[in-house]
N, C-alpha and C positions, 0 to 999 in steps of 0.2 A: 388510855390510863386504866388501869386495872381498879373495879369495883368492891369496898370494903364493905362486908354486912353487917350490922349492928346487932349488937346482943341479942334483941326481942326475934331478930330474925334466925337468928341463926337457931335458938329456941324451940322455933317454929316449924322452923325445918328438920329438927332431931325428933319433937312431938309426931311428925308426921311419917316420918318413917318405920318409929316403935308402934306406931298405930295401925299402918300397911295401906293408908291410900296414897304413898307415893312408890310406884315399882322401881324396881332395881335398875329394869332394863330401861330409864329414862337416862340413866349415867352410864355413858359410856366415856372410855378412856379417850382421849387427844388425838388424831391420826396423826403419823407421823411424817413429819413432810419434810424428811429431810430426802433430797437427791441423791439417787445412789447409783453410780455410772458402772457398768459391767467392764472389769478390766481381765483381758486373758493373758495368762504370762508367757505364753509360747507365741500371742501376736500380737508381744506391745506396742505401741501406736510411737515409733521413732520423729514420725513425720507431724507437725502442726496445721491448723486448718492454713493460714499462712503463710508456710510454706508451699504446701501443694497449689495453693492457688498461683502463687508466684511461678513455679516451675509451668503451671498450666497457660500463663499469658507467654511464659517464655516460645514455650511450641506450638504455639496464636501463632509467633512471629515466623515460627522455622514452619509451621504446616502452610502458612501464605507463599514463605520463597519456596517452600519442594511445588507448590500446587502450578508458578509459574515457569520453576524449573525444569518438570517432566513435562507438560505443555508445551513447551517450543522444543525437546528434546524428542518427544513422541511424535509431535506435528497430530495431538489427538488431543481432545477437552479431557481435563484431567484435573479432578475434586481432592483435597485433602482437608479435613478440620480434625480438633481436637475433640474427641467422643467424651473420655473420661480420665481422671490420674487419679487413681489408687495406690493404697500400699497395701502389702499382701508380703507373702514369706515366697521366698527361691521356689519354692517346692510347689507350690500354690501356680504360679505363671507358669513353669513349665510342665505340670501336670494339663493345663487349658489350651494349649496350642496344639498343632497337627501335625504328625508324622506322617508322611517330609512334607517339610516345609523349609524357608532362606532362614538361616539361621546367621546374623553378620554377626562375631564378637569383635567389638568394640576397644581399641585402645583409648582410653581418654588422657592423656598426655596434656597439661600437669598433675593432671588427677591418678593416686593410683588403685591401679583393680582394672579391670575390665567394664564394660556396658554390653546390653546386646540386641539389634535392632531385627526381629521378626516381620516378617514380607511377608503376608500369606498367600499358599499357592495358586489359589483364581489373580493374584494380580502377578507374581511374577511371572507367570506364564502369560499373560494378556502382555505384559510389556514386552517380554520376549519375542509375542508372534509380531507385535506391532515393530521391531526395532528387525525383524526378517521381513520385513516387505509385504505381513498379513493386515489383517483389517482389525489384530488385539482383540480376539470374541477368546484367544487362548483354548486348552484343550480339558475337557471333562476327565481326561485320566490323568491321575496325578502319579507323578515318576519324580525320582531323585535327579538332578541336574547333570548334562552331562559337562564334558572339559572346555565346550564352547559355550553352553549356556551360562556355567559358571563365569566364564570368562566375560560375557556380556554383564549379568550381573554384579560383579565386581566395579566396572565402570558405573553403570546407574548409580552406585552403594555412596562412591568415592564423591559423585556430583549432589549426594543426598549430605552426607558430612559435611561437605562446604559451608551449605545452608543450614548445617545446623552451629558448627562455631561462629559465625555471625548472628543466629539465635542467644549466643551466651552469652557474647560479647560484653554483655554489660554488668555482669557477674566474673566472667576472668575470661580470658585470654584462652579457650580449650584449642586444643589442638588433634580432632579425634582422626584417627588412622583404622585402617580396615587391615581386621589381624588373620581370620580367616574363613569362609562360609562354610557351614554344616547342616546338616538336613535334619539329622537325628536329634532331638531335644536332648536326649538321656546324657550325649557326647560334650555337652557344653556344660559343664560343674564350675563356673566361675567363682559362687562361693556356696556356704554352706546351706544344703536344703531349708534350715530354719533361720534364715538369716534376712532378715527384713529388705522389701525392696520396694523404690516409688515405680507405677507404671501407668506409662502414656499410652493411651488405646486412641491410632488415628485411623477414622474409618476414610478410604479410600474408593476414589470412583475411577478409573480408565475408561474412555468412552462407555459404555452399557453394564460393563463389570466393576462389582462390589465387593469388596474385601476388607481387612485390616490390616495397618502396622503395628507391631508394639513397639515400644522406647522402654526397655527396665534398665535401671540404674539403682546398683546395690548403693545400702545407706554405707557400707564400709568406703566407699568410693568418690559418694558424695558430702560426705561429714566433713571434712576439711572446711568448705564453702557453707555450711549448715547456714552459718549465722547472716549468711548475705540473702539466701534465699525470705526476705520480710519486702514489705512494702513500700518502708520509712527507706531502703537500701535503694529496692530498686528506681523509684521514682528517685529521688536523689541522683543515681545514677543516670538517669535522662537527660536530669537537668543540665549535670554538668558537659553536658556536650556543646557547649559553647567558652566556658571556660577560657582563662588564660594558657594552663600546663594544657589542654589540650591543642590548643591553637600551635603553642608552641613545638610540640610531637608533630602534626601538620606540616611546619614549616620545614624540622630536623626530615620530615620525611621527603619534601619537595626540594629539598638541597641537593638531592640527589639525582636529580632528573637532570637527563642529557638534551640539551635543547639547542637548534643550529643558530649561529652565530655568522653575519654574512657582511662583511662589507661592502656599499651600496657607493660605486665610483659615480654612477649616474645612471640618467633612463633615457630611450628613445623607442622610434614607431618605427620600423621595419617591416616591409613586405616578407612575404616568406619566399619568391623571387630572389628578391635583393640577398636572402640571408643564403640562399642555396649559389648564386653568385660568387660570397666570399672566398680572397684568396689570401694566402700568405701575404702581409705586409699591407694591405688596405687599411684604409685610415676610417672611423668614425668619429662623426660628429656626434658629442652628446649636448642633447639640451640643457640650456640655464647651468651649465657646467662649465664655471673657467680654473685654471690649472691650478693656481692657488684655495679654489674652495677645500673647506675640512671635507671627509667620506660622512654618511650617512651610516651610523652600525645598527647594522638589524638584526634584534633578540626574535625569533621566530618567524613571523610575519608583519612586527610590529615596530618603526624604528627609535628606538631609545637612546642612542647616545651620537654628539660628534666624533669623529677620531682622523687622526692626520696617519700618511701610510710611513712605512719602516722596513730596516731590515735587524733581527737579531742573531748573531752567528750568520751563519747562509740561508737563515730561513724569513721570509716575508713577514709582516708584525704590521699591525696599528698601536696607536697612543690614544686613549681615550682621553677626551678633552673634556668633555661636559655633557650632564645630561640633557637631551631635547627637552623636557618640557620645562627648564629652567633660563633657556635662551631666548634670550629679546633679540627685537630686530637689528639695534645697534652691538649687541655681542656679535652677531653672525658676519656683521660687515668687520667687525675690529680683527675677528678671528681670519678672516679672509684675505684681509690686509696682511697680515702676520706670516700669512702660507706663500704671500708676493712675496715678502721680505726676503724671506727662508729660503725659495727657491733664485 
């Protein structure tokens, strides 16, 4: 609460200044405290601290799967983490990288524009020598890629996207495709020199060698999705992975699966003598099988249903009767009676 002084004081205070035993320099003005944030217009801050962070756990997930991905592809210990995600202008990233170097441009399909994933040259060459039968220590002169290296590299690139649309997965559905590799930074103009970009710096270990990847991703590219990249989104989006509509995508997705369907007339124990033996028109015996039992229908390995045999047009057929784990002892005797009848 702010202090009022009363007449005699204030008095006092005027007497004392007209008279000079109080100095000037004892009054000084207010500091001002108000915050004042330096904003530059050529590199406005497009991105949030929460979004970067978001995008930053996203490629947690996709530097874990590339780290076990080149691992069993190299058959070499092979490191990847997330260093840093920055925004920075077009101009800015590709002024910092090295001439030649793996330049991949990036389709991100549904998204549109371009991405572009930088390999630097200590590791694609270590992956290189390692994937020719070398020991990956790679080579101290750096050269532009020839038609086979390219060629090599193209695959690694295609097995590193994989892992990275199940990185996004939970943000949207990406579908990234490799458009074309270039060495030259100057040659890749995806967009405008001053045009804002987030970038993922993963430092990379292939057994002894140490290098970088980059991940830049123009904001014209990623703006669509801006508003999922938050935290309240992503976790949300975790959670629902238990879900009903997802269970149900699950099922639409396993509808689809072709699985063998066997009917099971009976079993017996056979030598493999006896089975080398068989000729046209011998007879087996099958156990605990008499002619009116229902078949046994077996879904994989597993048997789930009764069924009686058939023919439809000229082709063979069962009738499915009931499911096994609904059948009591006295249904299997009634059903069995029924197949005497029949026959």
């Amino acid at each position: 609460m702010t202090e009022v002084l009363s007449q005699n004081e204030i008095d006092q205070l005027l007497s004392a200044i007209n008279a000079g035993d109080t100095e000037t320099e004892d009054f000084k003005p207010a500091a001002d405290i108000r915050k004042i944030k330096i904003y530059d217009f050529k590199r406005p801050d497009k991105f949030s601290k929460e979004q970067i962070r978001t995008v930053s756990i996203m490629h947690e997930t996709f530097a874990r799967l590339t780290t076990t991905a080149l691992s069993a592809n190299l058959r070499s210990m092979v490191h990847v983490h997330v260093a840093s995600v920055d925004q920075l202008t077009y101009e800015e990233f590709i002024r910092s990288i090295p001439t030649p170097t793996t330049l991949a441009i990036i389709n991100m399909d549904p998204l549109k524009g371009n991405a572009i994933l930088e390999i630097d040259p200590a590791i694609t060459f270590s992956i290189i020598d390692r994937l020719f039968g070398g020991t990956g220590e790679g080579t101290k002169v750096q050269h532009e890629l020839t038609d086979i290296e390219t060629s090599v590299m193209e695959g690694i690139i295609v097995r590193i996207l994989g892992n990275m649309r199940e990185a996004w997965t939970t943000v949207i559905d990406l579908r990234p495709r490799l458009g074309q590799i270039d060495t030259n930074p100057q040659f890749a103009q995806i967009v405008p020199p001053t045009e804002m970009v987030v970038l993922v710096t993963l430092e990379t270990k292939v057994g002894e060698v140490e290098g970088m990847m980059n991940f830049c991703i123009p904001y014209l590219t990623i703006e669509p999705i801006i508003g999922k990249l938050s935290a309240q989104f992503w976790y949300s989006s975790v959670r629902r992975g238990t879900t009903t509509e997802n269970l149900n995508i699950l099922k639409e997705k396993l509808a689809g699966v072709d699985v063998n369907v066997v009917a099971e007339i009976g079993t017996i124990q056979i030598s493999v003598r006896d089975v080398l033996d068989l000729r046209a028109g011998d007879v087996i015996c099958l156990y605990n099988t008499k002619i009116g039992d229902p078949y046994s229908l077996n879904i994989g390995n597993k048997k789930k249903f009764l069924c009686r045999p058939g023919i439809i047009g000229k082709k063979m057929a069962v009738q499915v009767i009931k499911k096994i784990a609904e059948i009591k002892q006295e249904d299997f005797i009634e059903l069995a009676s029924e197949g005497e009848e029949m026959l």
